[in-house]
N, C-alpha and C positions, 0 to 999 in steps of 0.2 A: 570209185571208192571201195566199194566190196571186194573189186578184181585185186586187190594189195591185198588182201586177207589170204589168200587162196592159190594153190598151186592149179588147178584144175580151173579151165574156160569158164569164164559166166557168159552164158548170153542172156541178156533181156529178153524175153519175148514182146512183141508189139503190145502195145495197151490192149489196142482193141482184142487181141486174144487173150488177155489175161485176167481172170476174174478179180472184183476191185479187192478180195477179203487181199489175194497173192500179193496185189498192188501196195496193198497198206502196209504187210508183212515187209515188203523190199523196203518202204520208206521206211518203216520204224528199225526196222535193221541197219539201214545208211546213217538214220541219228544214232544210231546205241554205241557203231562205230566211229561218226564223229565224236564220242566223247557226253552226248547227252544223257539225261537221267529221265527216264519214262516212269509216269503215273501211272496205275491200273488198278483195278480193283479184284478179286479175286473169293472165291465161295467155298474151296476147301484143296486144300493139299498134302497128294499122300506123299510122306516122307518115313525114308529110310533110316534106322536107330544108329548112331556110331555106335562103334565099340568102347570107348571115350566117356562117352557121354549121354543124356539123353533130354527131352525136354522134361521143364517142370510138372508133377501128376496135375497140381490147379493152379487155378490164376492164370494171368496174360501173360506173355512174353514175346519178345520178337524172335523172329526167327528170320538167315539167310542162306538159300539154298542155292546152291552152284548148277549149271547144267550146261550141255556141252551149248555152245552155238554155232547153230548153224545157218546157213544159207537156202530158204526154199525157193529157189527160182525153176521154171520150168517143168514141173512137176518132177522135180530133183533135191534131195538135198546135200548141200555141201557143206564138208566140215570145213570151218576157219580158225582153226585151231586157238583157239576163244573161247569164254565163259560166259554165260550169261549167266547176274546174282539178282536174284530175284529175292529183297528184301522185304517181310513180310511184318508191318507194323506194331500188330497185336494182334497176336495168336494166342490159340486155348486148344485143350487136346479135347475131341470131339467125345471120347469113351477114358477119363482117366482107370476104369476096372481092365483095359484092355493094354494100359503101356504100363502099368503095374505087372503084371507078366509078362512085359514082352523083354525079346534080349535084343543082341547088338543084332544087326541086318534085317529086325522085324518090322514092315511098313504098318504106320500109325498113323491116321488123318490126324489132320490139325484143320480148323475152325478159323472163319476173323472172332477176336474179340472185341474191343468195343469201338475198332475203325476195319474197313474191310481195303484199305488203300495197302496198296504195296507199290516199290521202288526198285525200277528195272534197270542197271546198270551192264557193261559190257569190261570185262578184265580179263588181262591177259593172262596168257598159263603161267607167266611168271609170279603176277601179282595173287593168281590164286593158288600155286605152292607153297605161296610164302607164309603165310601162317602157320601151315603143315611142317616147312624147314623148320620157322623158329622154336615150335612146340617140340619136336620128334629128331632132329638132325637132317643135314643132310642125304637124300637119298644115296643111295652107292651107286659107283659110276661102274663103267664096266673096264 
């Protein structure tokens, strides 16, 4: 299932060589790529400010943040040219005196707010450009 993602080898390593945290990582990767939506819980994360936009100074909000996915097998990581959206329920900025001066690329914790559950999805490069085409155009081609 992984090896479809990937231009480059996976090999499994044996169980018995493989520590269970790696073990659980491959499994929860093999469901993100079948299509499932992983529960998690989560205690703070640092995010990057768009140029666009930012979050609200109070109050909750959700927040979802993209990040490349990848493959850790073998004490390797492989890109699969994939998203991982790590959907983040209710969120609160941890310092709002600190994203009141921040600008665009300035990293700003956020906080859970009044649930700490976030929602782990897996999307493709396509479906995660596509916000990006419909707001800004499409990219230029060469």
């Amino acid at each position: 299932m992984i090896q479809s993602h990937s231009y480059q080898r996976i090999v499994i390593p044996a169980p018995s060589r493989t520590s269970n945290e790696e073990l659980a990582g491959i499994i929860q990767l093999a469901h993100l790529l079948q299509g499932a939506q992983i529960e998690a819980t989560w205690a703070y994360v640092d995010f990057s400010i768009p140029a666009d936009a930012g979050p609200p100074l109070e109050g909750e909000f959700s927040a979802a943040i993209l990040h490349e996915l990848n493959a850790q097998v073998g004490g390797r990581q492989i890109p699969l040219g994939m998203y991982q959206c790590v959907t983040y329920l209710a969120a609160r900025i941890a310092d709002p005196a600190e994203v009141a001066a921040a600008q665009a690329g300035d990293s700003i914790r956020l906080l859970p707010g009044s649930t700490d559950r976030a929602l782990i999805t897996a999307v493709s490069a396509a479906e995660a450009i596509a916000p990006l085409t419909e707001r800004y155009g499409a990219p230029p081609t060469r």
